[in-house]
N, C-alpha and C positions, 0 to 999 in steps of 0.2 A: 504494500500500500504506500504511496508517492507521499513524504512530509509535508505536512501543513506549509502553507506557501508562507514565507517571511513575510510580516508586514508591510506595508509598502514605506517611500520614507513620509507621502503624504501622511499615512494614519497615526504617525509615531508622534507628529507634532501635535495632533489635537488629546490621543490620549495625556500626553505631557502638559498641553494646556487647559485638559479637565482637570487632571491631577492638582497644578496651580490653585485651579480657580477655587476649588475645593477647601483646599490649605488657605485661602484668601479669604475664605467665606467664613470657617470655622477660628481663621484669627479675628476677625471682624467682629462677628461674636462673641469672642471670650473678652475682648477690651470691651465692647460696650457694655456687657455684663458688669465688668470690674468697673465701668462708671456708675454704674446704677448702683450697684454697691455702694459706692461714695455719697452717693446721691440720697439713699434713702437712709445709712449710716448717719451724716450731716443733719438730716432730718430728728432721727431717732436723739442725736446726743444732742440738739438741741432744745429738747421737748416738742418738739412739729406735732407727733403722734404721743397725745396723754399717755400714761398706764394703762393697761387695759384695752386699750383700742383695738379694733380690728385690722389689717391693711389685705385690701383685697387684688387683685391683681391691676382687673380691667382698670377700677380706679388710677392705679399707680401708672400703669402703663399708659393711659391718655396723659394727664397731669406731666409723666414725665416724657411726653412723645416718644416714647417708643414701643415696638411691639410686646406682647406678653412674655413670649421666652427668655429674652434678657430680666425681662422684670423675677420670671417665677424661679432661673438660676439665681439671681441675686437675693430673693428671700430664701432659698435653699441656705446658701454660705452664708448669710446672718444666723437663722437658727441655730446652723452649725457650732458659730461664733459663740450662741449664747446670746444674743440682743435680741433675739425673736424667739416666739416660740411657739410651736407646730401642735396644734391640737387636731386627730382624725377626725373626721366629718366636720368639721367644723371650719380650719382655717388658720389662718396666721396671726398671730398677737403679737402686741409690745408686751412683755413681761409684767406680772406686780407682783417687783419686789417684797419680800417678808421681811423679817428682823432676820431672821435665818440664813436668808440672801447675803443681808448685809455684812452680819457676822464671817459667813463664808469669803466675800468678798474679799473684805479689809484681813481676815486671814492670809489670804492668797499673795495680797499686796505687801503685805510686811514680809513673807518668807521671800519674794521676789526682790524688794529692795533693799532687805538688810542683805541680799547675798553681794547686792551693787554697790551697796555704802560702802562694805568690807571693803570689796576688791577696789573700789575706789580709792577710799584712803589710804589703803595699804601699797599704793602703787603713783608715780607717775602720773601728776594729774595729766588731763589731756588740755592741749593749747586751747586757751581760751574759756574753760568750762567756768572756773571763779566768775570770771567776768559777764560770763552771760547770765549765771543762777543770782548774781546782785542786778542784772539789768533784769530779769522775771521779776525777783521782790519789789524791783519801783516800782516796774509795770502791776504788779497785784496792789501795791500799795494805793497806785492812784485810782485803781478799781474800787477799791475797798471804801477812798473819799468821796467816788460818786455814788456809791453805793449800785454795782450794778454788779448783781451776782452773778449773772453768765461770764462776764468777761472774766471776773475774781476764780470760777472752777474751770476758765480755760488757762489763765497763770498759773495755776496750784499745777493742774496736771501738764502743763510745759514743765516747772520746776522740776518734778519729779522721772519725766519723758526721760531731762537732759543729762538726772543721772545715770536712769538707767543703759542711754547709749553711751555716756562715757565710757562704762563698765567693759564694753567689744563684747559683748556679748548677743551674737544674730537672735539662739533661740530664744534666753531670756527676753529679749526686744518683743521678739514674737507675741512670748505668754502675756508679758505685760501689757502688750496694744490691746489685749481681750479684757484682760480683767480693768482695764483705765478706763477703756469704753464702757463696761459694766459698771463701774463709780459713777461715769456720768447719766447713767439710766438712776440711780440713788440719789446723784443731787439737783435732778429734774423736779425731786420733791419739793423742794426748795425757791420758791417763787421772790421771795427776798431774803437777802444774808440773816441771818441768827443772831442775835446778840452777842450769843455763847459763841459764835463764830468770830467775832470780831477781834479775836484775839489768834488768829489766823496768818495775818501778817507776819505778828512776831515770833510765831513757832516755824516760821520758815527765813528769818533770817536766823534763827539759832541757828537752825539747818544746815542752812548757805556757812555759818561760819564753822561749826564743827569739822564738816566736807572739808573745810582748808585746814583744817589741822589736822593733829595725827593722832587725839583718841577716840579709838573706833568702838570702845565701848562708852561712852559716852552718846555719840552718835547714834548708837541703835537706842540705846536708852531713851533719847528724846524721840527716833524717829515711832517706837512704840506708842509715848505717851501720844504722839502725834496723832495717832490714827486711835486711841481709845477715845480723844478728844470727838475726833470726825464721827466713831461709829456713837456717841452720846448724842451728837448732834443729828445726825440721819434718824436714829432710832425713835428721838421726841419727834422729829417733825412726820415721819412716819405714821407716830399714833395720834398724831394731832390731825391728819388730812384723813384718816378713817374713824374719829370719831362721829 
């Protein structure tokens, strides 16, 4: 029986430029997804979508002009994330947080940053780091004057961003973009600064100034009370908004 006749070199280009298009199509889509991600992320950590809300697709996907498939991978990788969450027959939700949540949270956060504080001070600061955690506290500072609490838990969590990439640490980076997104789903609670919060400022230049020295238990010390601070404060205003 005579071999299958070689292709010709006409066909060889178009299978080559299905191939292409293909790989074009499906990169296409994987960025627009990781926008929508961003996009609905942004939303979520700014309070856009209450506790409790629902987000549904069609919605999202006109609102954000685009079709449903990037919309419905991008609430896939949130849930994943932990910012959403997936109820059968039912649907996608923003989360409400418990005290539980909370507690779990700010756990997560301190074994993540005291691993960063360590290695930070025990090493080599990196060029520039002092100077930019004293240029966050101005900036939280003068947040804190106007009294405008979104921009005060965008400095906080800058602050604490910029130690943890000093640290070189890719996966730690990783964990912590999860659990800092999950703090800001807790201080969504939060419609104006706390009282008890307003002493907020000066627990982070403690911070900033420890970081530049060299004892490290001191530094965890404070950066503890730090967050027993935050999770008192999340916790009242928690049971204040479900009374």
């Amino acid at each position: 029986m005579p071999p299958d006749p070689t292709p010709s070199a006409a066909s060889a280009p178009s299978v080559s430029r299905a191939t292409s298009a293909r790989r074009t199509t499906s990169v296409h889509r994987t960025t627009l997804a990781s926008q929508v991600v961003e996009q609905i992320r942004s939303r979520l950590l700014t309070g856009t979508f209450p506790p409790g809300s629902q987000l549904g697709e069609a919605e999202l996907a006109e609102s954000l002009g685009v079709s449903r498939g990037p919309v419905r991978e991008a609430l896939a990788r949130l849930v994943h994330e932990g910012l959403l969450l997936s109820e059968p027959h039912r649907g996608v939700f923003v989360p409400l947080l418990g005290e539980a949540d909370v507690l779990d949270i700010y756990f997560a956060r301190e074994a993540l940053e005291a691993a960063a504080f360590r290695r930070v001070i025990t090493s080599p600061r990196p060029p520039g780091l002092l100077a930019a955690l004293d240029e966050t506290v101005d900036e939280l500072a003068r947040a804190t004057r106007k009294g405008d609490w979104s921009k005060v838990a965008d400095f906080d969590a800058r602050f604490h961003s910029l130690v943890i990439e000093a640290a070189g640490s890719p996966r730690l980076t990783r964990m912590f973009d999860t659990v800092i997104a999950e703090t800001r789903l807790c201080l969504n609670l939060q419609a104006d600064a706390d009282p008890a919060r307003l002493d907020l400022l000066d627990e982070h230049r403690e911070l900033a100034r420890l970081i530049a020295g060299d004892d490290v238990d001191a530094a965890l010390a404070a950066l503890a009370q730090h967050f027993e601070e935050a999770i008192v404060t999340v916790r009242n205003r928690l049971r204040a908004v479900r009374r």
